[in-house]
N, C-alpha and C positions, 0 to 999 in steps of 0.2 A: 509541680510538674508542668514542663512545655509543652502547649502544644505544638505538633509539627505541621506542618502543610506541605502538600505534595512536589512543589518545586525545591521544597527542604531534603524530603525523602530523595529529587532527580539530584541533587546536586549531591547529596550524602555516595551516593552510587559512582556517579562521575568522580567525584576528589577522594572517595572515602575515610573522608575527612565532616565529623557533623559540623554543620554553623548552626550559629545562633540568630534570632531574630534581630540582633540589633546590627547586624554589619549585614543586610538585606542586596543583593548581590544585583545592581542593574541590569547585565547582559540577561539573568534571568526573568528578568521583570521584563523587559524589552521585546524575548521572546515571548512568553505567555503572552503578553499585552497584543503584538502582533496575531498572532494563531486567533486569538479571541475576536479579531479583527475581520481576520478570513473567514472563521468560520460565521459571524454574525453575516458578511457582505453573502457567504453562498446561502444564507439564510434565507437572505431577503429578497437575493435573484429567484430565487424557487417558489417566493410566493408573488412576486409580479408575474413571474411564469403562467404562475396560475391564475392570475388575474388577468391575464391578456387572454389567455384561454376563453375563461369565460367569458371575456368583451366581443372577441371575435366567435364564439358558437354563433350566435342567434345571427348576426353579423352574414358569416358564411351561409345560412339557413336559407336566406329570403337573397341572397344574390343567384343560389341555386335555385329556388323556386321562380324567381325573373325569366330564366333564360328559359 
């Protein structure tokens, strides 16, 4: 028995037609690979986010206490 994977199951939907593993379909690997891409980069802006954050509190703190 195959296993399927979820861009087997997008495509089965789309063509309604199953494929198999061995004729593995580019344009869908291209997308997924993409997506996985974007979502890593908004990953990783959300935690410099949060890293600039915290660089700048204490930062902000003692320029308010200055004045």
């Amino acid at each position: 028995m195959k296993k399927h994977s979820k861009t087997d199951e997008i495509i089965e939907k789309v063509d309604g037609e199953p494929h198999s593993k061995e004729e593995p379909t580019d344009e869908v690997a291209d997308v997924s690979s993409i997506q996985e891409f974007i979502e890593l980069k908004k990953l990783q802006n959300r935690i410099l986010g949060k890293m600039l954050e915290k660089i700048n509190k204490p930062e902000n703190q003692t320029k308010s206490n200055n004045k």
